[in-house]
C-alpha positions in Angstrom: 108.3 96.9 116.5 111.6 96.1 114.9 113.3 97.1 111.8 114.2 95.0 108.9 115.4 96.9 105.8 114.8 95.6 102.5 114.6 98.9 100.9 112.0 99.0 97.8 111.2 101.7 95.7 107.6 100.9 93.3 107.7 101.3 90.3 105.0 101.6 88.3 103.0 103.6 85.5 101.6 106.8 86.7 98.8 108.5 85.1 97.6 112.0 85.4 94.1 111.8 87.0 91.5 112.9 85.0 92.8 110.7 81.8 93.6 107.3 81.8 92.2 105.9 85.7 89.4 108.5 85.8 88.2 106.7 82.1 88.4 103.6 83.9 87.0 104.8 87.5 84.2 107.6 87.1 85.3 110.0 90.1 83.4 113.4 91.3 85.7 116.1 92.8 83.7 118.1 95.5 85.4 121.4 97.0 84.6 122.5 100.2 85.2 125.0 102.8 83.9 125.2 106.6 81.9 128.9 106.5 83.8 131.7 106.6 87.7 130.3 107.3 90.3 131.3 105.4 91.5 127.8 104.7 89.9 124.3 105.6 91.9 121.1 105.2 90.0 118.1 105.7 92.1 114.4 107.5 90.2 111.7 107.2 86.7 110.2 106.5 85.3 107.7 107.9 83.1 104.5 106.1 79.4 106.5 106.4 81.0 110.0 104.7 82.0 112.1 107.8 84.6 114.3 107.1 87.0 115.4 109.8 89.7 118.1 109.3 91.0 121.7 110.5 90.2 125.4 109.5 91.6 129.0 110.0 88.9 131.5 111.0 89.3 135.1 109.9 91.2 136.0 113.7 93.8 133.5 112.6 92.7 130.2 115.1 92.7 127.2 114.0 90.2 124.6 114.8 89.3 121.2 114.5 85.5 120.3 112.5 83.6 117.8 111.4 81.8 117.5 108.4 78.2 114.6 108.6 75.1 115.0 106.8 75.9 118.1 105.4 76.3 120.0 108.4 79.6 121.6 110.0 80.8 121.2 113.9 83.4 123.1 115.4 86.1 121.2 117.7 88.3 123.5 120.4 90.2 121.0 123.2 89.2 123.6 126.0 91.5 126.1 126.3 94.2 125.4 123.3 95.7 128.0 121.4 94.7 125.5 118.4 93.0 122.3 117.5 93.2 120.0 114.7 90.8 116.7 114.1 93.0 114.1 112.3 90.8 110.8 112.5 87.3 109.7 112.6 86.1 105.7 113.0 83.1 103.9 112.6 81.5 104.8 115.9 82.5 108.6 115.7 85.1 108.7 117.8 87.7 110.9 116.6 91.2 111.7 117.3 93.7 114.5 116.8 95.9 117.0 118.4 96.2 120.4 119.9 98.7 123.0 121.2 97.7 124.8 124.3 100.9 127.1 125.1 103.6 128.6 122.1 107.3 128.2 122.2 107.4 125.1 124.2 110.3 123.0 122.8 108.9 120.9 119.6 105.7 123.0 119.1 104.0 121.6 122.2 101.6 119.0 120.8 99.8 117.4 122.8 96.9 114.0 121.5 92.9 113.8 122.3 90.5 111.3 121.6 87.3 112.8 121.3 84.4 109.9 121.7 81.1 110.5 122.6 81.5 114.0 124.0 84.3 113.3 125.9 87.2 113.8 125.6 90.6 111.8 126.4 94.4 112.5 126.6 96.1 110.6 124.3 100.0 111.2 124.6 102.4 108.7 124.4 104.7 108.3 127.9 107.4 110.4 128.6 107.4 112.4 125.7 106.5 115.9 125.3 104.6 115.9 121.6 102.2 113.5 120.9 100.1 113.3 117.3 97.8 110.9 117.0 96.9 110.3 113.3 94.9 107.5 112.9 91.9 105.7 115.0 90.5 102.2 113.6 87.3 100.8 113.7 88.7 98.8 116.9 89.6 101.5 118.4 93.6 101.1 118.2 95.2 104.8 117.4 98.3 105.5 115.6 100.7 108.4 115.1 104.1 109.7 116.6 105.7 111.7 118.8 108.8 113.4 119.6 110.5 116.0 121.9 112.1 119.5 121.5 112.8 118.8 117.8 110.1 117.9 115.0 112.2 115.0 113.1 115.2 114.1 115.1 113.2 112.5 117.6 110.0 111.2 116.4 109.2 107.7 116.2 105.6 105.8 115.1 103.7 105.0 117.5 101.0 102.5 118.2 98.1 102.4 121.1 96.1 99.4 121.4 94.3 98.0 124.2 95.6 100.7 126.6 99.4 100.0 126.5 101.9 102.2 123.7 104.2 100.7 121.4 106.8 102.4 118.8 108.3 102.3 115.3 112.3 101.7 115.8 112.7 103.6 112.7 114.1 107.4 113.3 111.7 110.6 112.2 108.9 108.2 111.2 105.2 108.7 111.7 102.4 106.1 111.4 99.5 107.1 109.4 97.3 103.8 109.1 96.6 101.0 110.0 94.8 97.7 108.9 92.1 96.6 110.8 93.8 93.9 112.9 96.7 96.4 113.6 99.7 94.1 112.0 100.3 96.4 109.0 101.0 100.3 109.5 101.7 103.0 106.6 103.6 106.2 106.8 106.0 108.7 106.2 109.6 109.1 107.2 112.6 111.4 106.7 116.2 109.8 105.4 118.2 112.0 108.0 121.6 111.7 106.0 120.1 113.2 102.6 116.4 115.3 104.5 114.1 113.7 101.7 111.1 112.3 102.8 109.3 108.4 101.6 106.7 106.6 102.3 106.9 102.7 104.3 104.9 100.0 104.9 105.8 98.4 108.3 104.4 95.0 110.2 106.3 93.0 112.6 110.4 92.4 111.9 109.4 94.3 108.6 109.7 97.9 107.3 109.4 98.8 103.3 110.1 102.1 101.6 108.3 103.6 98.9 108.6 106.2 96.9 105.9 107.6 94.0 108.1 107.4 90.6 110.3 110.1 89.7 109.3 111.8 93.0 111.8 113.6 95.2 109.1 113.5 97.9 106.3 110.9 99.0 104.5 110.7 102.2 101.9 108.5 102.7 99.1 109.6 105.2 96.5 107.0 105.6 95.5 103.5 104.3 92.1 101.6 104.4 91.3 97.9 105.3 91.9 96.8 101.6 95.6 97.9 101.3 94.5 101.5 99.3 97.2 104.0 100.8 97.1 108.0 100.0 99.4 110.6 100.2 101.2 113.5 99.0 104.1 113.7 96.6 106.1 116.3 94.9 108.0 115.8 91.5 110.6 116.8 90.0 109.1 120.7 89.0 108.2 121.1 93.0 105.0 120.9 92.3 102.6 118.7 94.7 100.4 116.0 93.9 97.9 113.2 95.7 98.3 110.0 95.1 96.7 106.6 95.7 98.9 103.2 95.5 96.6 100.1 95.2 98.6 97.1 96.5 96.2 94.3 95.8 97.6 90.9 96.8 100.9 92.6 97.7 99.4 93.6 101.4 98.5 90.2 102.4 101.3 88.6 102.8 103.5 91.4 103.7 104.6 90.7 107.3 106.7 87.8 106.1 108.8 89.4 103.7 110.3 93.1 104.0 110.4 92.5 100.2 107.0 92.3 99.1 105.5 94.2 96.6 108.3 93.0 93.9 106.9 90.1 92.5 102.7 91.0 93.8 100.7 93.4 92.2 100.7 96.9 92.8 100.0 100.2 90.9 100.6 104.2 91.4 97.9 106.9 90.0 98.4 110.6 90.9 95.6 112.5 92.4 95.3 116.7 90.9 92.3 118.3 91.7 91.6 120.6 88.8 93.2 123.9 88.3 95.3 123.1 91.6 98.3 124.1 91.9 98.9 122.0 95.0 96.7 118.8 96.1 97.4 116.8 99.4 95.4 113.0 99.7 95.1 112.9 103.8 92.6 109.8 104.3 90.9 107.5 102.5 87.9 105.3 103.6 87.0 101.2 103.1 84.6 102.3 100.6 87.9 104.0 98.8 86.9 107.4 99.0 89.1 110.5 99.4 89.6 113.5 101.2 92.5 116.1 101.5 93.5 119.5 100.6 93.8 121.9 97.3 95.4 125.4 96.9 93.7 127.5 94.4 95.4 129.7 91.9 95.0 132.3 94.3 97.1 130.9 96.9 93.5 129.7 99.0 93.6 126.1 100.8 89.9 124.1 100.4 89.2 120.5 101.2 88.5 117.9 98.8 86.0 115.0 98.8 87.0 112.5 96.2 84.1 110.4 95.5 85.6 106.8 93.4 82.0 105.5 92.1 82.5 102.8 90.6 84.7 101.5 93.7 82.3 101.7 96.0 81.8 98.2 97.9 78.2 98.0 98.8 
């Protein structure tokens, strides 16, 4: 994938949610946590509700879970010191990372793809951390990786159809992708200044983006209809969600790094209430939302974001 910079802040109104967007959008907050952890953090979600994410149990582990039908399931890669479940599809496969040995340069994470009971190394070639992020409906995964730094060295990545591919851009991170794989969203980190936007990227085409008046946005997942969430923190430090509908804008992306100027786009910030921190981790085609809160007393929960009057029968 190649880089062409046209760089591109939005701009845009931004409401608080809970006043202007949730009078136009009836939404229902649901708080969550995995039985007994001390915090739970839920990823992504896939079309028919199921939840994936990663708790702390009282010893101090973390685990991977999913969340269907009500019911909790526990997700160890056999043997790791920890185990996180990032990405769930519409056949159930899911996809995430673990870390089997501390102090390994990096933070020695390594990528699964757990489908069907079994499970598969994902990691991309000749690199020693791999985090897979996303998995599609066909299958195609996305994330990045990097070696014995976090930033410095970590690229996007996409796998699709058995062969890896990467994002040019330095300390990026893909986290979604449209169906036919040709658009990607993420995250990346300006290395001369160390603040951290959000992109849009295709084909000879990469976008940033920033939520207004942030000093911070990452975007962390996008569904087939161009809805991307993600995390932003503003000028008091404190953290917000966010959801960016791009409408027409995502259509005709690929063919013009500057897109989103003149097509139609718009920024709403995501709080749950009483937070004093929410994160928006994945979002699903019917446009609902999951992520992560911190109470006022410093606990971490998962969120389920239900949009009603989006859903898309």
């Amino acid at each position: 994938m190649s880089r062409n910079i046209g760089y591109m802040i939005f701009w845009a109104t931004a409401w608080a949610f809970g006043t202007a967007w949730a009078a136009q959008r009836p939404s229902i907050f649901t708080s969550f946590d995995v039985p007994g952890a001390t915090s739970t953090t839920a990823w992504g979600i896939n079309a028919d509700g199921a939840v994936v994410g990663a708790y702390v149990d009282s010893a101090g582990k973390q685990h991977g879970f999913l969340l269907s039908a009500g019911d909790f399931t526990t997700i160890d890669y056999p043997g790791a010191l920890s185990t996180s479940a990032r990405a769930i599809n519409a056949q159930g496969d899911i996809a995430g990372n673990h870390v089997d040995v501390t102090g390994l340069p990096g933070g020695g994470s390594r990528g699964y793809l757990l489908r069907q009971g079994v499970i598969i190394d994902v990691n991309y070639p000749g690199h020693m951390n791999t985090i897979p992020q996303r998995i599609n409906d066909n299958g195609q995964i996305v994330g990045c990786y990097h070696d014995n730094d976090t930033m410095g060295s970590m690229h996007g990545f996409l796998f699709s159809g058995g062969n890896y591919s990467d994002l040019s851009t330095q300390a990026s991170m893909n986290n979604g992708v449209m169906p036919d794989g040709g658009v990607f969203a993420g995250l990346y980190t300006d290395m001369m200044t160390g603040v951290g936007h959000g992109y849009l990227a295709s084909t000879g085409a990469f976008a940033p983006f920033d939520f207004p008046f942030s000093t911070l946005t990452w975007a962390w997942d996008m569904n087939p209809s161009g809805e991307i969430v993600g995390q932003y923190t503003d000028a008091a430090k404190k953290g917000h969600g966010f959801l960016l509908s791009l409408g027409d804008s995502i259509a005709t992306f690929g063919a013009n790094p500057q897109i989103g100027m003149g097509g139609s786009f718009s920024f709403v910030s995501i709080d749950f209430p009483g937070a004093t921190t929410t994160n928006a981790y994945g979002i699903n085609s019917k446009g609902d939302i999951v992520g992560s809160y911190v109470d006022s007393a410093g606990k971490t929960h998962g969120f389920f974001l239900s949009r009603v009057s989006h859903r898309r029968e």
